[in-house]
C-alpha positions in Angstrom: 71.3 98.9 134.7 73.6 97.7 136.9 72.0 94.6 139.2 73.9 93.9 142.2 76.9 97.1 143.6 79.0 96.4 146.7 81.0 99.7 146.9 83.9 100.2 150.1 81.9 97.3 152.1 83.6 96.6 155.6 82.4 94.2 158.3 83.7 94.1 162.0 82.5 92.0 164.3 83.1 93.0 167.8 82.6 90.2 170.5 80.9 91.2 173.5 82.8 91.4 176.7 85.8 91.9 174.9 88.0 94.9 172.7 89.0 92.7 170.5 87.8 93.3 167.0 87.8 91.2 164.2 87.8 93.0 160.5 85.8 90.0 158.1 85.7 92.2 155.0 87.8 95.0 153.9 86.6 97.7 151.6 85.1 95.0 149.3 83.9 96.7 146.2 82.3 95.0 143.1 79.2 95.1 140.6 77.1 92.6 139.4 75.0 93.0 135.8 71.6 91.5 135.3 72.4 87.7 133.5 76.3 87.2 134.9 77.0 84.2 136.4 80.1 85.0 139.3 81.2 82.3 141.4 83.5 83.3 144.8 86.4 81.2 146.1 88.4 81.5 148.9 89.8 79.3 151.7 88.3 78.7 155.0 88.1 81.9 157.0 88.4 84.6 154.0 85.5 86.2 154.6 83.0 84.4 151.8 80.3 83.7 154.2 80.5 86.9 156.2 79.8 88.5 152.1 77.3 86.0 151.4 75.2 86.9 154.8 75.6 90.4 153.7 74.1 90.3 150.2 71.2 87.9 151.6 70.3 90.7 154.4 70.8 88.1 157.0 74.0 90.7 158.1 74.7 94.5 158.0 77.9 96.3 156.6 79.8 97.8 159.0 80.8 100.4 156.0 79.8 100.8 153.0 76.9 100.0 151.1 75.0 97.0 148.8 72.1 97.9 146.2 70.1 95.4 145.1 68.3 96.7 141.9 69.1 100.6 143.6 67.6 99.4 147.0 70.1 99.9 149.2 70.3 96.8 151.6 71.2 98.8 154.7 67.8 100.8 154.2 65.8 97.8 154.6 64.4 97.7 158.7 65.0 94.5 160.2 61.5 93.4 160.3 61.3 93.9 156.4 64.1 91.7 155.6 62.4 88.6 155.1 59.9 89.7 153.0 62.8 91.4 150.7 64.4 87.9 150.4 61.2 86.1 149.1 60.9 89.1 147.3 64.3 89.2 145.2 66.4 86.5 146.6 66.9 82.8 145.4 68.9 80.2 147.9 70.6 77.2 147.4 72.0 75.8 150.3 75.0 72.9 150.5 72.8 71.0 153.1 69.2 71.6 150.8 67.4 73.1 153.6 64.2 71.2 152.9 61.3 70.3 155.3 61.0 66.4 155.7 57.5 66.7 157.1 56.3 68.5 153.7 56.6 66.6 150.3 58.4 68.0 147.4 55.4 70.0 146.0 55.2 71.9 150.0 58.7 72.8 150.2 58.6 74.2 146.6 55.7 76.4 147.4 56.8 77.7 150.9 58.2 80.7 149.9 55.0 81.8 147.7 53.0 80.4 150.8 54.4 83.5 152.8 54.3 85.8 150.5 50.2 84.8 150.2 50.4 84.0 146.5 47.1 82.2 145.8 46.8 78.5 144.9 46.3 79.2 141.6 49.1 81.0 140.7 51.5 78.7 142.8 50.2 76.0 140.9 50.8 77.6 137.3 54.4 78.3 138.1 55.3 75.2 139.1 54.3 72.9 136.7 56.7 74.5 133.6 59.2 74.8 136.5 58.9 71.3 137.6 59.0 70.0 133.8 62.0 72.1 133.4 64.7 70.5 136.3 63.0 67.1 135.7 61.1 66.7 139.2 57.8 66.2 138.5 57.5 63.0 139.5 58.8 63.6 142.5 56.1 65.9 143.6 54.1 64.2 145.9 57.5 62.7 147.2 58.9 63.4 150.7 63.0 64.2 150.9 63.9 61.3 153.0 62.5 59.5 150.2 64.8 60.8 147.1 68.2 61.3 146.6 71.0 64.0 146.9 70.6 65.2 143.1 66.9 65.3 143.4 66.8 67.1 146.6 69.2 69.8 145.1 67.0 70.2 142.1 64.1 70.4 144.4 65.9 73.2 146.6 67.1 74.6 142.6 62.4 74.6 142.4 62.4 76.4 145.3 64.6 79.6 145.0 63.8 80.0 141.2 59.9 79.9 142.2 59.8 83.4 143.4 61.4 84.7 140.4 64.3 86.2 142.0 66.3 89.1 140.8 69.4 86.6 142.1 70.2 83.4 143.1 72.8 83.0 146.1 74.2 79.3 145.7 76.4 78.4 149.4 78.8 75.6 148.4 75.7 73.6 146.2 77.6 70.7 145.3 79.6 70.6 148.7 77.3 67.9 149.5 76.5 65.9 146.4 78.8 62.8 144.3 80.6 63.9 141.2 77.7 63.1 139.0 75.3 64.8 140.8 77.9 67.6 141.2 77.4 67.6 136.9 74.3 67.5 136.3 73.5 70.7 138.9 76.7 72.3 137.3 75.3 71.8 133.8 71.5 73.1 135.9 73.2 76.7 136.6 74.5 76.7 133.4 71.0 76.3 131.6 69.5 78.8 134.0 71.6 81.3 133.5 71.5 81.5 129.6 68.0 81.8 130.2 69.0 84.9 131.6 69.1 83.8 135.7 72.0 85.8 137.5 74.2 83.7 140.3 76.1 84.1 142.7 77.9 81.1 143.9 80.5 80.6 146.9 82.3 77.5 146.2 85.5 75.6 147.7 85.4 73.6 144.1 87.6 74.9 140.9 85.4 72.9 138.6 82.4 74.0 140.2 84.0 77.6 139.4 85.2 76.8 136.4 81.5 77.0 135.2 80.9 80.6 136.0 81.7 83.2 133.7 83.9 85.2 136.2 85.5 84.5 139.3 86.0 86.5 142.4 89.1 85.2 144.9 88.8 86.6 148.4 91.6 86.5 150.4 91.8 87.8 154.6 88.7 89.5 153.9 89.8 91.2 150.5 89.6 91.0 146.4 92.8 89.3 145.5 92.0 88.9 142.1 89.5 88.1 139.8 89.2 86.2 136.2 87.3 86.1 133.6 86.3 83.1 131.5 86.1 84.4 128.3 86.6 81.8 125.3 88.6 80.0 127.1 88.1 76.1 127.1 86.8 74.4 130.7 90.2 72.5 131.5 92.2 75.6 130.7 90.0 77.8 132.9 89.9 75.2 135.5 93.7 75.4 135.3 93.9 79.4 136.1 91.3 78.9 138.7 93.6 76.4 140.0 97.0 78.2 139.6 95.4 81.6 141.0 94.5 79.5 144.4 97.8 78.5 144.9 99.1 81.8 144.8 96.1 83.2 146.7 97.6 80.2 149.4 100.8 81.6 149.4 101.1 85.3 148.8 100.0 88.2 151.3 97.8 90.6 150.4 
């Protein structure tokens, strides 16, 4: 059963005090299957952000619709929408998003802490979890006191705690040196052959290059999208790179 379906989504924002309209997202229609891992390029301006709010239910569709797991998103009343995220959504943010007045082990649990999960269980899921992404001793840490990496594979804890149907990555190496950038590329990876689906906005063709299928957005639009098939990582990373030159270029 299809996962995630986007089908004829619009978005027009509409400043107040003015008729001028702005149209972010055009008819954007795609599917997403339980265990796919689909990164989303674009430049600046495209329209991945105004998406990404949309699929996190931190924004409404103009037109259209999004189902998550048949739910549709716009059904879901404003003062249910953060429960549905610690419900089914996963985040990684480019700028980690923790809490420097909790240590490691706090900012893990938040999310279970307002959904009322009990000690216990909060306890037995992160300790495989922790073992897993190589942070356990950095539990009783605070994240002024570790590094970039470590804080990403903390904020990786964090959004995979809950168990989410999906995890929404926002640039997650945009922030992080080339070998941290690695080893959270070669993180995803592992996570989704264990069977994790992500979606990931990225600026970064290598970062892409790790998906297994790539969305290009372009004034608000598809443009194009490929799939990674066989292919090998510097040959994929070459189409990724070829396709955003033309996506630079070419009207829609």
């Amino acid at each position: 059963m299809t996962l995630l379906q986007v089908n004829r989504v619009k978005k027009i924002y509409r400043p107040r005090l003015s008729s001028y309209e702005v149209e972010a997202l055009k008819n954007i229609t795609f599917d997403v299957e339980p265990g796919e891992y689909i990164a989303i390029m674009g430049e600046s301006g495209s329209g991945k952000s105004t998406l990404l709010n949309i699929l996190a239910t931190l924004d409404k569709v103009t037109e259209g619709e999004v189902k998550l797991q048949q739910q549709s998103l716009n059904d879901i009343p404003e003062g249910k929408s953060a429960q549905f995220r610690r419900q089914h959504l996963g985040f990684v943010f480019q700028d980690f998003n923790l809490l420097d007045t909790f240590n490691v082990k706090d900012n893990i649990f938040l999310p279970l802490v307002l959904s009322k999960l009990p000690r216990k269980e909060m306890k037995q899921r992160l300790n495989p979890l922790a073992e897993s992404l190589g942070i356990t001793d950095l539990l009783e840490k605070f994240p002024y006191e570790i590094s970039g990496g470590q804080k990403q594979r903390v904020a990786v804890a964090r959004a995979l705690i809950t168990n989410p149907d999906l995890v929404l990555a926002d640039e997650p190496t945009g922030a992080l040196d080339s070998q941290a950038s690695h080893n959270l590329l070669k993180l995803f990876h592992r996570m989704n052959q264990d069977g994790q689906t992500i979606l990931m906005v990225t600026h970064s063709a290598i970062a892409a290059s790790h998906a297994n299928r790539i969305l290009f957005i372009k004034d608000g639009q598809i443009f194009h999208q490929l799939f990674r098939g066989e292919k090998k990582s510097e040959d994929f990373v070459h189409d990724i790179t070829e396709t955003m030159s033309v996506l630079l270029t070419k009207e829609v």
